[in-house]
One Martini backbone bead per residue (centre of mass of N, CA, C, O) as a GRO file, in nm:
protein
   88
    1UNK     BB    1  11.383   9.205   9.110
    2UNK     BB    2  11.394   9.321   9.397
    3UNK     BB    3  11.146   9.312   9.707
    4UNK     BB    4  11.073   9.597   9.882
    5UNK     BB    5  10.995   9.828  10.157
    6UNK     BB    6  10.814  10.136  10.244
    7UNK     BB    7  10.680  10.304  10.495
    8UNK     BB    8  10.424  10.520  10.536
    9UNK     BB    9  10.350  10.783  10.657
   10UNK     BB   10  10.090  10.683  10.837
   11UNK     BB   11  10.272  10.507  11.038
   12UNK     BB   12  10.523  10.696  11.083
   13UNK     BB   13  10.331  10.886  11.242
   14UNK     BB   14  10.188  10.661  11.476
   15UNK     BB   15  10.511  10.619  11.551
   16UNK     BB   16  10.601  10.970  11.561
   17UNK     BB   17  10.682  11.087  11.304
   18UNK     BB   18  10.847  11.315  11.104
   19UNK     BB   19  10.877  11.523  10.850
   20UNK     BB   20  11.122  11.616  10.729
   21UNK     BB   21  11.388  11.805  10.555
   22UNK     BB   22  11.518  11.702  10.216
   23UNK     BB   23  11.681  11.573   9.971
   24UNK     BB   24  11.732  11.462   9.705
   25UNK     BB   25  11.585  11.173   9.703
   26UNK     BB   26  11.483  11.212  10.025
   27UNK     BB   27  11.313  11.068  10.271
   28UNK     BB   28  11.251  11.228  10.644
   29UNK     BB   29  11.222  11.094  10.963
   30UNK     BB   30  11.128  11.198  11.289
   31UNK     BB   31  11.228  11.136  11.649
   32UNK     BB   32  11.228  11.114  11.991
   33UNK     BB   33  11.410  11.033  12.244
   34UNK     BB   34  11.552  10.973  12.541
   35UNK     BB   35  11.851  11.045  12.377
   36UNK     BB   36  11.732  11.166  12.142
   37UNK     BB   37  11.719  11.138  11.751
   38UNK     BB   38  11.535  10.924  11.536
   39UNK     BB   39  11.592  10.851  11.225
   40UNK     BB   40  11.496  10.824  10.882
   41UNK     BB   41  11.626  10.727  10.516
   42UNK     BB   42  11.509  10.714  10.232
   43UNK     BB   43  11.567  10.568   9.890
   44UNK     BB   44  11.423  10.515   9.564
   45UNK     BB   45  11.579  10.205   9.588
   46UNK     BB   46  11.513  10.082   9.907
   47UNK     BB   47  11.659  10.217  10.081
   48UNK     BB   48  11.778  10.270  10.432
   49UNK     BB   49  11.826  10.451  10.738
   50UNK     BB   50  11.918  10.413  11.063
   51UNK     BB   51  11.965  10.748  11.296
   52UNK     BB   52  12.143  10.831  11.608
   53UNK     BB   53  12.110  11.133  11.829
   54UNK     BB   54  12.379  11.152  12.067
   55UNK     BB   55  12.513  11.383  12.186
   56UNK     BB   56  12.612  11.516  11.913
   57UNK     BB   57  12.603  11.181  11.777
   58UNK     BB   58  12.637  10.943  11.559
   59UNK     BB   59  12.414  10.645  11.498
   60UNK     BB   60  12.450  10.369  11.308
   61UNK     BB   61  12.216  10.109  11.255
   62UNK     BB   62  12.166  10.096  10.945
   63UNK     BB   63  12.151   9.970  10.627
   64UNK     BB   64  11.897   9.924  10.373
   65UNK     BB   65  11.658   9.640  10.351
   66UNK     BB   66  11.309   9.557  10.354
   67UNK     BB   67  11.003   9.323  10.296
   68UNK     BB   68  10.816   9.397  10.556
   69UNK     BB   69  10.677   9.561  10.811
   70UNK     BB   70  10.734   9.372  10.983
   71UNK     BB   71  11.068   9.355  10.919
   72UNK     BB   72  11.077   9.665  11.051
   73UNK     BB   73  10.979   9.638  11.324
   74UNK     BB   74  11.197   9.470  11.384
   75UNK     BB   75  11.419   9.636  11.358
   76UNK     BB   76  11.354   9.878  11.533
   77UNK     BB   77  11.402   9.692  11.791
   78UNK     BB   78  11.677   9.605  11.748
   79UNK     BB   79  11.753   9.929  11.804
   80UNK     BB   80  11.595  10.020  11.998
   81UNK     BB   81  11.271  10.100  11.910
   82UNK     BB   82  10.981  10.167  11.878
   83UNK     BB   83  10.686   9.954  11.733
   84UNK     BB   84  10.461  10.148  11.821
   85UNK     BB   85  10.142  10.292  11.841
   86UNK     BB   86  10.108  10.622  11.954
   87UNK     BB   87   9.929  10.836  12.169
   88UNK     BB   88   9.805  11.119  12.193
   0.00000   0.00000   0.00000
């Protein structure tokens, strides 16, 4: 089996993320960004969904899994999304 990464409550909330409410099986956190809302989408196999809602329309950037913390952030990066902890 392979090994999988899914970043904890508290780095998610450090990067602005907020926990909203979502469906059996997953769990969901957003946050705003400069043109819309970036949602994150966890699922208990190790998949993610990195998607965001431009004047109201869903841009999916990624489905998949990463291997860890750092390639989370890269992942981030890639879709132009901040990978830095927020200051208050």
């Amino acid at each position: 089996m392979s090994s999988f990464y899914q970043p904890t409550a508290a780095l998610l909330q450090a990067f602005g993320f907020s926990r909203f409410a979502s469906p059996t099986g997953q769990t969901r956190y957003s946050r705003a960004s400069e043109c819309g809302q970036e949602t994150v989408v966890f699922y208990p196999d190790g998949e993610m969904t990195l998607l965001e809602a431009v004047n109201g329309q869903i841009l999916y950037c990624f489905q998949g899994r990463v291997a860890s913390e750092a390639e989370f952030r890269v992942l981030l990066r890639q879709v132009n999304w901040p990978a830095e902890v927020q200051s208050a």
